[in-house]
VEXLUM-67868 format. One record per residue (C-alpha): residue number from 1; residue in three letters; x, y, z. Coordinates in steps of 0.05 Angstrom, whole numbers. Layout:
% residues N
NUM;Ala;X;Y;Z;
...
This chain:
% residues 590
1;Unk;-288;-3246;692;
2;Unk;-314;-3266;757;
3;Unk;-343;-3333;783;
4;Unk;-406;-3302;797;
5;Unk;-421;-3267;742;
6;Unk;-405;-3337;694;
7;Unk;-464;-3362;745;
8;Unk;-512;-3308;735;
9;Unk;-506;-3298;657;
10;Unk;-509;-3339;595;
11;Unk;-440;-3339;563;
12;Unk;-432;-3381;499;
13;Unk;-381;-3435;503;
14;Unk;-364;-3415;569;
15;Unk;-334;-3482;598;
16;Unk;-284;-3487;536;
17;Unk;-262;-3418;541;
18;Unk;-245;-3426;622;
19;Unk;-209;-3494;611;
20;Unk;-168;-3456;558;
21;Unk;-160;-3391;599;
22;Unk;-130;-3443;657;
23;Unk;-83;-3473;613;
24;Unk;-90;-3532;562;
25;Unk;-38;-3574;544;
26;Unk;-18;-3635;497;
27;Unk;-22;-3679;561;
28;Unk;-88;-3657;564;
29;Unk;-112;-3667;500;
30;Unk;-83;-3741;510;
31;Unk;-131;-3751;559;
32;Unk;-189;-3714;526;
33;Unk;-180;-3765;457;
34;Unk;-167;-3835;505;
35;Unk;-238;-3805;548;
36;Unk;-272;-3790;477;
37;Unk;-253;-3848;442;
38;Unk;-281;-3893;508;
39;Unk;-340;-3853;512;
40;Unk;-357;-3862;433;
41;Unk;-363;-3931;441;
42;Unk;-410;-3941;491;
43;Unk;-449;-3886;465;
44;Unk;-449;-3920;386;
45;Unk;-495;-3983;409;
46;Unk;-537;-3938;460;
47;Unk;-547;-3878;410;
48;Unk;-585;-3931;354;
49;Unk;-626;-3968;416;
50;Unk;-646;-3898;439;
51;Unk;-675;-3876;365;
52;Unk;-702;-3947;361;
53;Unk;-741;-3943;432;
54;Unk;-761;-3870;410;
55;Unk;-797;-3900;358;
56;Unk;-741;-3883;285;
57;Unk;-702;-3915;257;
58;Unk;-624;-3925;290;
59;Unk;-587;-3880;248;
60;Unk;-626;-3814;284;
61;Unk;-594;-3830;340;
62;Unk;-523;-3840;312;
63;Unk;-538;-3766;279;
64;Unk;-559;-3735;346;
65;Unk;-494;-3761;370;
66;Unk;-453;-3737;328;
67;Unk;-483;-3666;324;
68;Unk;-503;-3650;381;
69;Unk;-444;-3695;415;
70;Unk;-399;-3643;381;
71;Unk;-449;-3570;383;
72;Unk;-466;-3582;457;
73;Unk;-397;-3583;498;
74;Unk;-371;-3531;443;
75;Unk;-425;-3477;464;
76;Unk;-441;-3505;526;
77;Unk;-424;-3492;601;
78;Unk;-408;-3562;632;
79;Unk;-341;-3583;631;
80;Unk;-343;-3661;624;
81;Unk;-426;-3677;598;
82;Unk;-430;-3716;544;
83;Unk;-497;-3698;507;
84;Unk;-537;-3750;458;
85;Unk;-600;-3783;454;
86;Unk;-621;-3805;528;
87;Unk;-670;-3850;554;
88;Unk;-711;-3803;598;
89;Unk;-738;-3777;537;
90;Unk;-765;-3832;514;
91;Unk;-825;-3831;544;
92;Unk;-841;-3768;510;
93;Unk;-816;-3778;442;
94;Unk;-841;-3856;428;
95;Unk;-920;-3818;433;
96;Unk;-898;-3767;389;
97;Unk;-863;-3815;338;
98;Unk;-926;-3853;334;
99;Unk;-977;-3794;316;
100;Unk;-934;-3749;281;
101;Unk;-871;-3791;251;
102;Unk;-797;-3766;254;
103;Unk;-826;-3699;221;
104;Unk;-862;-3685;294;
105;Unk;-800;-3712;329;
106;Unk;-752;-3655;289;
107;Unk;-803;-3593;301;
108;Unk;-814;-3615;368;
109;Unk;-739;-3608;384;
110;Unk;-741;-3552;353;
111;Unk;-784;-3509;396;
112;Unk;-752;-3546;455;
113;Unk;-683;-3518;431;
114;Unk;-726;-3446;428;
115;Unk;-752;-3457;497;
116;Unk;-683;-3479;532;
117;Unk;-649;-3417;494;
118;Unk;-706;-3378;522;
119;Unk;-702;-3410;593;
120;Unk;-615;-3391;584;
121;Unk;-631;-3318;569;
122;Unk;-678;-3306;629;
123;Unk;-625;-3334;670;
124;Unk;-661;-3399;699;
125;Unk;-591;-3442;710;
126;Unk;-619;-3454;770;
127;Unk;-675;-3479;762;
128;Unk;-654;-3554;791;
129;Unk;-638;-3517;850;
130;Unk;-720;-3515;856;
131;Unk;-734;-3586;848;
132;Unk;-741;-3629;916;
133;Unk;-695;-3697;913;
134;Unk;-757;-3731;917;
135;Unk;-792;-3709;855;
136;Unk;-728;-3723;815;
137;Unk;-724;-3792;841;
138;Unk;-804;-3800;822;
139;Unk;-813;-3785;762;
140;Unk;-733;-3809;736;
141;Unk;-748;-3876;776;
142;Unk;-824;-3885;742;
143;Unk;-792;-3865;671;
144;Unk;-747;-3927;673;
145;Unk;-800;-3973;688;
146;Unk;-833;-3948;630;
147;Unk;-772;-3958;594;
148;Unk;-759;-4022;616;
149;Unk;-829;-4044;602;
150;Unk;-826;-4024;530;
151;Unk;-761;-4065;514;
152;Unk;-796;-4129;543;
153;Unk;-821;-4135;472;
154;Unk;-759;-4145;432;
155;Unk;-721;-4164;501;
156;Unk;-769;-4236;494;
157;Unk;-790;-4232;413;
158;Unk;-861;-4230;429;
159;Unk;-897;-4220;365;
160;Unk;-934;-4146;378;
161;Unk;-944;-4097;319;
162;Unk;-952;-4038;357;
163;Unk;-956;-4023;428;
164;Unk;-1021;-3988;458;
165;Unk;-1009;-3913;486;
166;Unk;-1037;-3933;559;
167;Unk;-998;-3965;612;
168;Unk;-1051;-4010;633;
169;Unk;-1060;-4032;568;
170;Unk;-986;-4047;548;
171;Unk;-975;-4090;610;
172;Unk;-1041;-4127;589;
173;Unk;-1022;-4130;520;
174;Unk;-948;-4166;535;
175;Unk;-979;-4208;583;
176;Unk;-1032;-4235;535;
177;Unk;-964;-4243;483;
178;Unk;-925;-4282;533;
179;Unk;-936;-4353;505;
180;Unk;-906;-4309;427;
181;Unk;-844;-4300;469;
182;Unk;-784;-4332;429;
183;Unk;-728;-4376;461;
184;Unk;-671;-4357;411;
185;Unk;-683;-4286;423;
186;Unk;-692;-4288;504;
187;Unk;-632;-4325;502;
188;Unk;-591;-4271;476;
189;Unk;-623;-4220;511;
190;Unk;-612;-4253;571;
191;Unk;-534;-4276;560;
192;Unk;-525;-4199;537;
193;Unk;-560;-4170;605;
194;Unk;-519;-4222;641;
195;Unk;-450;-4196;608;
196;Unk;-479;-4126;630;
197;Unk;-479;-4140;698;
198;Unk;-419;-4184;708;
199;Unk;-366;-4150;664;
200;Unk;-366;-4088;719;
201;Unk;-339;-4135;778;
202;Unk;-287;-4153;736;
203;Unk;-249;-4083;739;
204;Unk;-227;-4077;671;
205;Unk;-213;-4013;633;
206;Unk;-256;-4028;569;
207;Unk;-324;-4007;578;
208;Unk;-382;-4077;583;
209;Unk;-425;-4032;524;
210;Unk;-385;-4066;477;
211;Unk;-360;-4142;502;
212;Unk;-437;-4151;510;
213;Unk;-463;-4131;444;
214;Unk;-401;-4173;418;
215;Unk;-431;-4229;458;
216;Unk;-498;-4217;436;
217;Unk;-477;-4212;356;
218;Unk;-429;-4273;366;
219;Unk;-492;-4313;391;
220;Unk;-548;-4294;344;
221;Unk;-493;-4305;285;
222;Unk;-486;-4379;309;
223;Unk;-564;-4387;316;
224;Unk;-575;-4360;247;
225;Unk;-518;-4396;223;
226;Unk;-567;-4465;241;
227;Unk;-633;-4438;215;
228;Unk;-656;-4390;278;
229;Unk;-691;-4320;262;
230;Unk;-660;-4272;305;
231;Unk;-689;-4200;294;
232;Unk;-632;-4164;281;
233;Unk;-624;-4083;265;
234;Unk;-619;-4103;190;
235;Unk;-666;-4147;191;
236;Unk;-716;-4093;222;
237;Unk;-696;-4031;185;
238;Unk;-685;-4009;110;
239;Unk;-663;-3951;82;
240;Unk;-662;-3917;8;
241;Unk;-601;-3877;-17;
242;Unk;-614;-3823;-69;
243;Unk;-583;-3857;-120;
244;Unk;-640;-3916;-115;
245;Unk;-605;-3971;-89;
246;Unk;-631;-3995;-20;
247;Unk;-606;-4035;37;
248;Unk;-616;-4066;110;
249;Unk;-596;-4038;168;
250;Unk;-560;-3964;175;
251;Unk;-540;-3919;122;
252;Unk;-472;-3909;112;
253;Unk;-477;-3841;94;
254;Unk;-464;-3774;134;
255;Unk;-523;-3734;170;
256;Unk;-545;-3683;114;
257;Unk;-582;-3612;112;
258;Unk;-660;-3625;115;
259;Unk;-717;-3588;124;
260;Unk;-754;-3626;188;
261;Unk;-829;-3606;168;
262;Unk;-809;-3646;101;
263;Unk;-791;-3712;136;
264;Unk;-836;-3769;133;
265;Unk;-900;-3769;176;
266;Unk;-923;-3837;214;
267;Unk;-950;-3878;151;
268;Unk;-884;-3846;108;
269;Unk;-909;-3796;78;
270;Unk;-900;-3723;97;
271;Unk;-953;-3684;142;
272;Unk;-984;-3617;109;
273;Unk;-964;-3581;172;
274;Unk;-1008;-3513;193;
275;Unk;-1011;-3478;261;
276;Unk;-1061;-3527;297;
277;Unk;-1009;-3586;285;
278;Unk;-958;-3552;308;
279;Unk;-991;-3518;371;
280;Unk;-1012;-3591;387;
281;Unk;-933;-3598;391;
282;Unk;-932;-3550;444;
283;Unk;-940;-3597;503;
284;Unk;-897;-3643;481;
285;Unk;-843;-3596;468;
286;Unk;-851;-3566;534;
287;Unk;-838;-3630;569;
288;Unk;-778;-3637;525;
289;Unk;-744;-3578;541;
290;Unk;-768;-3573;616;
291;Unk;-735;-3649;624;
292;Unk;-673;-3631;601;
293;Unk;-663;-3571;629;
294;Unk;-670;-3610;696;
295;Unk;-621;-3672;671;
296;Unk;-572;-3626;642;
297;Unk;-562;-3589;701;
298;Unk;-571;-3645;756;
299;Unk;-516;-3686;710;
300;Unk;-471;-3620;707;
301;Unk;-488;-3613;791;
302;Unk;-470;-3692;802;
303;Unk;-400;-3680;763;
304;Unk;-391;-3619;803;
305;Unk;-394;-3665;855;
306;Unk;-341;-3716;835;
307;Unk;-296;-3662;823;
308;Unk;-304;-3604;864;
309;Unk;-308;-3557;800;
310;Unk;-367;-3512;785;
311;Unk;-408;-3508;719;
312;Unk;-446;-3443;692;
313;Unk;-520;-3470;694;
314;Unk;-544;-3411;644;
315;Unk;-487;-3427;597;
316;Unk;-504;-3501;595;
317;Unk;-576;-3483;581;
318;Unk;-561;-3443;521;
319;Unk;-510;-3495;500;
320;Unk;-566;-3546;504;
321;Unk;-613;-3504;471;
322;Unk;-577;-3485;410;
323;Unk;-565;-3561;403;
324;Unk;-635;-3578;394;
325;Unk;-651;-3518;353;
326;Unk;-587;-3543;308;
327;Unk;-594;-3621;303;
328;Unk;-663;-3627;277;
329;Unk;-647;-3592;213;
330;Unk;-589;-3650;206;
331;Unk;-636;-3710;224;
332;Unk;-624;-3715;300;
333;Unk;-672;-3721;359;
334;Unk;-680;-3690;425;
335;Unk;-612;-3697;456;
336;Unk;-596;-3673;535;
337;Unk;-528;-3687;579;
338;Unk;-532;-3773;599;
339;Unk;-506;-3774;667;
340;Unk;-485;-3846;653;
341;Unk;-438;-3827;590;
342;Unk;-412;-3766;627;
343;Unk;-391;-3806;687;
344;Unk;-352;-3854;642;
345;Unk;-325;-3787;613;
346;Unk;-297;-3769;674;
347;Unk;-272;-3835;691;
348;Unk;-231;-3843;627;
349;Unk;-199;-3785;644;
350;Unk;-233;-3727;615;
351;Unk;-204;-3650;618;
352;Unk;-254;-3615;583;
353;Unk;-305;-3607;536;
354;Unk;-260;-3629;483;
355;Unk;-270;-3701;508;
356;Unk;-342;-3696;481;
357;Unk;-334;-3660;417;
358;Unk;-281;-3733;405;
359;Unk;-331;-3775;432;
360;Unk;-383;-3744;376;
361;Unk;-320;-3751;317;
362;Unk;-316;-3830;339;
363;Unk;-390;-3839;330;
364;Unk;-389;-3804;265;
365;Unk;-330;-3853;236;
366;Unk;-373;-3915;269;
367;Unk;-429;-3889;214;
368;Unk;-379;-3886;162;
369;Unk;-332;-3947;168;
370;Unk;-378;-3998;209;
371;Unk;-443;-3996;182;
372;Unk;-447;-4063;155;
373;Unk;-431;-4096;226;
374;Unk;-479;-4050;262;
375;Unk;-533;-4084;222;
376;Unk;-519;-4157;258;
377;Unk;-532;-4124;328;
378;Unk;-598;-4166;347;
379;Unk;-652;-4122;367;
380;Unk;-653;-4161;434;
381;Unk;-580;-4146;456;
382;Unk;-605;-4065;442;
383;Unk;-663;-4092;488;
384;Unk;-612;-4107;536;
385;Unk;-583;-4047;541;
386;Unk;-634;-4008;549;
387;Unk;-657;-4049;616;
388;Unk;-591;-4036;635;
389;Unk;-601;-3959;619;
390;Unk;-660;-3958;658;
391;Unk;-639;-3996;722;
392;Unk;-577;-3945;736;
393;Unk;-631;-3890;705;
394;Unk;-685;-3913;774;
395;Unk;-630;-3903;827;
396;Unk;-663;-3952;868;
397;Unk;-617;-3957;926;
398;Unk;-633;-3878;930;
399;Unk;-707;-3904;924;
400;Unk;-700;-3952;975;
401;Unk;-664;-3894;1021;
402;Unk;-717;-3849;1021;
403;Unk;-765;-3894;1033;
404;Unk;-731;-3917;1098;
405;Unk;-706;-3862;1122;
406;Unk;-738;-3794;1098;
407;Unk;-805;-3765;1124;
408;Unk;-865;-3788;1105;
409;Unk;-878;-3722;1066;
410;Unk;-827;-3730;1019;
411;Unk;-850;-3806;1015;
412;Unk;-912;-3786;988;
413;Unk;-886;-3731;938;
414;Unk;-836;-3796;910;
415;Unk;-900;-3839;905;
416;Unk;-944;-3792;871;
417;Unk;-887;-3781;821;
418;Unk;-872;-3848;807;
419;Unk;-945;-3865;797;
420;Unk;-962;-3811;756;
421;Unk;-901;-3813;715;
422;Unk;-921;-3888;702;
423;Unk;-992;-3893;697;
424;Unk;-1009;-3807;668;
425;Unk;-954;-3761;648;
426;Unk;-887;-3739;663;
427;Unk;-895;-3658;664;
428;Unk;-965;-3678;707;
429;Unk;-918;-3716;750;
430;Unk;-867;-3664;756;
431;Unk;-926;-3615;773;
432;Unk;-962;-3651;814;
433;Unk;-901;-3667;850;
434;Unk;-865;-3593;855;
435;Unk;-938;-3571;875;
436;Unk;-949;-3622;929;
437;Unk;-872;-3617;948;
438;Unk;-884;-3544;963;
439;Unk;-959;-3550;1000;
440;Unk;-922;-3595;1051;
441;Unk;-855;-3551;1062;
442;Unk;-903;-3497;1068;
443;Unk;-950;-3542;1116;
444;Unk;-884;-3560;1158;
445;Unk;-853;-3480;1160;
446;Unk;-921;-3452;1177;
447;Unk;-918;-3511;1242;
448;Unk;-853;-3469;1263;
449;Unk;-882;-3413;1273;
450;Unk;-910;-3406;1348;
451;Unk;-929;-3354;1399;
452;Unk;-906;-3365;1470;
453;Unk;-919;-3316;1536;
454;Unk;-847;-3298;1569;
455;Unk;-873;-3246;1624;
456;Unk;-849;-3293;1675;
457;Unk;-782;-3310;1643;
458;Unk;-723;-3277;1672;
459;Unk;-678;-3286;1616;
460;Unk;-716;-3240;1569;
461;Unk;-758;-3196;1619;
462;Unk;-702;-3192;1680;
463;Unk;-760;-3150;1727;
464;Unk;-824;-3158;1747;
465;Unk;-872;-3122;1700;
466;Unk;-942;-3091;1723;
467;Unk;-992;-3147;1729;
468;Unk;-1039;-3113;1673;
469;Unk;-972;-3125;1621;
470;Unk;-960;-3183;1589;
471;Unk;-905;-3209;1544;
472;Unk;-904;-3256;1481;
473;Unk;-861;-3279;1432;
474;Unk;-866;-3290;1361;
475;Unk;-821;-3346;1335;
476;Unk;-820;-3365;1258;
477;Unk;-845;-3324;1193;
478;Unk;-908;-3304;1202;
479;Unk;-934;-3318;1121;
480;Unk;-1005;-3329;1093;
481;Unk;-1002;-3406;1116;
482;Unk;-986;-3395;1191;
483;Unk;-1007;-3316;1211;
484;Unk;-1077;-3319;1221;
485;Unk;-1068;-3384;1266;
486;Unk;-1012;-3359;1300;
487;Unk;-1056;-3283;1320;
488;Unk;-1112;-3332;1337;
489;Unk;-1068;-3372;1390;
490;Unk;-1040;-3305;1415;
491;Unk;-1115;-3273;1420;
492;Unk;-1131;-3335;1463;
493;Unk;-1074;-3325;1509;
494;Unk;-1077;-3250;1515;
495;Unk;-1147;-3241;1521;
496;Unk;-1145;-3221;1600;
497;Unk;-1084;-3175;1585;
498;Unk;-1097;-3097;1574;
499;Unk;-1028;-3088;1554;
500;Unk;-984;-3121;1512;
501;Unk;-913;-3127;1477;
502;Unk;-895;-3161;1422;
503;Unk;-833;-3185;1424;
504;Unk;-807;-3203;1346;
505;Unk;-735;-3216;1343;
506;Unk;-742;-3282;1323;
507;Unk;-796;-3271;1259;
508;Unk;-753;-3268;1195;
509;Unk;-803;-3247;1146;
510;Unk;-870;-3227;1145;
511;Unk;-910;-3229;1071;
512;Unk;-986;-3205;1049;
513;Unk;-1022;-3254;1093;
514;Unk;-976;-3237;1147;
515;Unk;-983;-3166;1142;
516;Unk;-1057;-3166;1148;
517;Unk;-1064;-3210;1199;
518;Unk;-1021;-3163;1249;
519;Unk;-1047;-3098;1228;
520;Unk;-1126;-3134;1243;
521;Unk;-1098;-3159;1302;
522;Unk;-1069;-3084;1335;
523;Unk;-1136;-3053;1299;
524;Unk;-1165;-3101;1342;
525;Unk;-1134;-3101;1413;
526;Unk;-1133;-3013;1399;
527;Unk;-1211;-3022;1390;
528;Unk;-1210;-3057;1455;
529;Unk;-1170;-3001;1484;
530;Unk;-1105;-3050;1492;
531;Unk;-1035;-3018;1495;
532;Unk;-982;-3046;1447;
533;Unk;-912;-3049;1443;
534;Unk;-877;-3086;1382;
535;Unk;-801;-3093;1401;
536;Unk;-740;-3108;1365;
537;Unk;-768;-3121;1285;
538;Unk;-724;-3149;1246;
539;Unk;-696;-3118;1175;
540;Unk;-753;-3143;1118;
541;Unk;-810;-3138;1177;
542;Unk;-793;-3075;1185;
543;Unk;-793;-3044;1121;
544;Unk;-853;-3086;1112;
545;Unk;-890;-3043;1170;
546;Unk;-857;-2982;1143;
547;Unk;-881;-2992;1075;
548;Unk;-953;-3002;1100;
549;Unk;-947;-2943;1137;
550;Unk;-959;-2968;1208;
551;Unk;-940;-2911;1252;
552;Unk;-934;-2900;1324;
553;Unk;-991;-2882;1367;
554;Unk;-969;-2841;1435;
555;Unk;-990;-2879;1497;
556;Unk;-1031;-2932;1452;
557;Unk;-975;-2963;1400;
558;Unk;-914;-2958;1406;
559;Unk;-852;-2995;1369;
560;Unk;-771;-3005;1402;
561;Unk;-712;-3035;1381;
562;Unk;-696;-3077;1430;
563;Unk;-747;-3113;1482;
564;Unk;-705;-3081;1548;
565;Unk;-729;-3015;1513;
566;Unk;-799;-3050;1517;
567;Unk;-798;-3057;1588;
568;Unk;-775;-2998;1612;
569;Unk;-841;-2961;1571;
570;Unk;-891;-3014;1605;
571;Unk;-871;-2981;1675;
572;Unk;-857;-2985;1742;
573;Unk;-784;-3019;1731;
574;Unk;-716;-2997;1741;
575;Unk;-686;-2959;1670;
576;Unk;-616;-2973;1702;
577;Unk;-621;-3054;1726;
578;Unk;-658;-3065;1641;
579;Unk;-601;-3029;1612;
580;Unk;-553;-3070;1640;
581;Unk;-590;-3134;1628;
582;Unk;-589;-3123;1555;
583;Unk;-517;-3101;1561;
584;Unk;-503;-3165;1585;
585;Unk;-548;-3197;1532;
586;Unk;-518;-3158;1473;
587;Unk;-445;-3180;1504;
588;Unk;-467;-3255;1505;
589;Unk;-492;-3245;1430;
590;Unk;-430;-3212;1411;
């Protein structure tokens, strides 16, 4: 089976089965268990801070973890992601969570996972291909300050019951709570954010996830141990077992079958769910599916990168969508590829997808065996990770980049996204942004394309042509943005000419708008009883012309293949000196 054809198509499983069809060995699988095992514990702390920012309890995200951590690099087609719950989602699901509960969370995965299988089977893999650098850095960069600003709650212990739905009126709100804030709790949020940022200069092999979350327990144990009140994950959450008994923290128990429209609504109880509820959904679970189609695939593109291997795009879109149409019904959330956890993948050593499915086992014996320490993990170490998260998430030295070096077009495209992500939406962003990105690429193509008068150059016209004649050249695609100015520049320059050719070589394509424009432009100058020659059209051009059914008119229109050919119909030159001249041209091409 070809490379290109693993591109164009969705093939289930497709990474496994070419790491296998290249040869697997026990050396391998080494590798794959040391990368796994690594990548499960960073993944344990940040899977329970993700549920908890998303607005459910922790164990949701230890449940997306392990299912999806396992489904996705089993069915899907990049090599070393690690899927789970991520933090660019967040911004999505935390609304959801608060109007609709962990029932709205479930169904709206659901109809993502339909949606990405969808996107799989009408082959749009490349669909980050699309997406200008500077939209992805917008609206990524403005989703971790919305991140970040949502963990300064439990990051300082202000006393807040629920945060407001409006930007604005969150950064109001935690300002007004700012003399709540609570010094045992800042102080292990800050020690843990601290640990965070030191333990990488040290160059050890153990990942910082955990020494700083050791840090963090180890110092909220000793305050609590002298009378502090440090909000811890079982302090903040309970849980019910069927059997009646209750306790704090996360259940020790396994992910189990449920039915998602049964789960518990915002206040608890379940939602009476009809079409209208679930249409409202829509939206959301468009956003859902369209953001991690584009994180998938830019994380698979990065690790292409750092290893010079290629993934199958429409393989790891149906591998992601049959992951969110499969975790729901187990109690998991949206889940995507984390560029973060696949890079530490890769690192520890990773061979293939195997890596993953291990990395989802280890997280699924954290939920059976640790449980009861998971519950000391103060909610402002998860705080602290989550800044974290979102720092490396804004890329701003890639921020700072474009804003210093790139044009001032793609400056504004990376401002509107940031702000809109922020302040409105993230799929208005991402439109907004791909809309405007476009406008201005169109705006600077359509500036390309120009119309200059060569009747005096010798290089292109090597004789003197009849003073009535005159010769221009079309450079650049002539398309609805730029035709009609560039036929209104050429009218101006032409106007005391009674014959003209056209010389085209360099006009690549020519759509609609530019079709029209021409043919009113010869219907014109033929009116004015003008003589045209069009010379040397290029392939799509053309068939363009042929397709309209432009034809030749003897002695008033006339088309060649080359613009020597032009010249020798204006007249009055020497057939023998032009055919050498574009001879000697065609030679110098050659």
């Amino acid at each position: 089976m070809g490379q290109s054809r693993y591109l164009s198509n969705a093939f289930l499983s497709s990474a496994l089965l070419e790491c296998f069809a290249k040869g697997y060995s026990r050396k391998n699988f080494k590798q794959d268990a040391l990368a796994g095992i690594t990548v499960g514990i960073i993944a344990i702390p940040l899977a329970m801070a993700l549920a908890i920012a998303s607005g459910v309890p922790p164990q949701y995200g230890l449940y997306t973890a392990i299912i999806a951590g396992v489904l996705i690099p089993l069915t899907g087609g990049s090599r070393y992601s690690v899927s789970g719950p991520t933090a660019a989602f967040v911004v999505i699901l935390y609304p959801v969570a608060q109007e609709f509960g962990l029932s709205g969370l479930l169904i709206a995965s659901l109809l993502a996972g339909v949606m990405l299988v969808c996107m799989a089977q009408a082959r749009l893999g490349r669909l980050i291909e699309y997406i200008p650098e500077s939209v992805t850095l917008g609206f990524t960069s403005g989703i971790a300050v919305v991140i970040a600003t949502l963990q300064i709650k439990d990051f300082l212990g202000l006393h807040i019951e629920e945060m407001p739905s409006s930007y604005i009126d969150k950064i109001e709100l935690l300002a007004n709570s700012l003399p709540s804030i609570s010094a045992p709790d800042a102080l292990v949020g800050g020690i843990t954010l601290l640990v965070l940022i030191i333990w990488p200069r040290l160059k050890l092999s153990v990942p910082g996830h955990l020494p700083a979350v050791l840090v963090g327990v180890g110092i909220a144990l000793i305050i609590n141990a002298y009378g502090g009140d440090i909000d811890t994950i079982g302090s903040r959450f309970t849980y019910m077992l069927d059997d009646g008994s209750s306790g704090q923290g996360v259940p020790p128990v396994l992910p189990e079958f449920t039915l998602p429209w049964l789960q518990p609504g915002p206040d608890g109880v379940p939602i009476d769910w009809n079409m209208e509820r679930i249409l409202s959904l829509l939206p959301a679970a468009f956003s859902i599916a369209m953001l991690g189609a584009i994180e998938s695939l830019l994380c698979a593109v990065v690790l292409d990168g750092m290893t010079r291997t290629r993934h199958h795009s429409n393989g790891e879109l149906l591998g992601q969508g049959l992951g969110n149409l499969i975790t729901p019904w187990f109690g998991g959330i949206t889940a995507t590829a984390a560029l973060a956890r696949s890079t530490a993948n890769l690192k520890a050593g990773a061979k293939s997808p195997i890596a993953s499915i291990i990395h989802g086992l280890v997280v699924l014996a954290s939920l059976l065996l640790l449980t009861p320490a998971l519950s000391y993990i103060p909610m402002a170490t998860m705080a602290a990770l989550l800044l974290m998260v979102a720092w490396n998430m804004s890329e701003a030295h890639k921020v700072i980049e474009l804003l210093k070096r790139a044009p001032q077009g793609d400056i504004l495209v990376l401002l509107a996204c940031f702000s809109l992500t922020v302040i409105v939406d993230m799929v208005v962003a991402i439109s907004v942004g791909v809309v405007l990105a476009s406008l201005l690429f169109m705006r600077d193509i359509a500036l390309m394309t120009k119309v200059n008068e060569i009747t005096q150059n010798r290089k292109h016209v090597p004789v003197a042509l009849p003073q009535k004649w005159g010769v221009y050249k079309l450079n650049g695609p002539l398309f609805f943005a730029a035709a009609e100015r560039a036929f209104d520049a050429l009218e101006d320059e032409c106007s005391s000419k009674s014959c003209l050719i056209l010389y085209m070589d360099a006009v690549p394509i020519i759509d609609a708008g530019g079709l029209s424009a021409l043919t009113n432009f010869i219907e014109d100058k033929l009116e004015q009883g003008v003589q045209l020659i069009i010379a040397d059209l290029q392939f799509q051009p053309l068939k363009t012309l042929a397709r309209a059914q432009l034809q030749p008119i003897a002695g008033r229109l006339e088309f060649t293949s080359t613009l020597a050919e032009a010249v020798v119909l204006a007249g009055e030159v020497n057939p023998t000196a032009i055919k050498m001249t574009s001879d000697r041209e065609n030679t110098t091409c050659a």
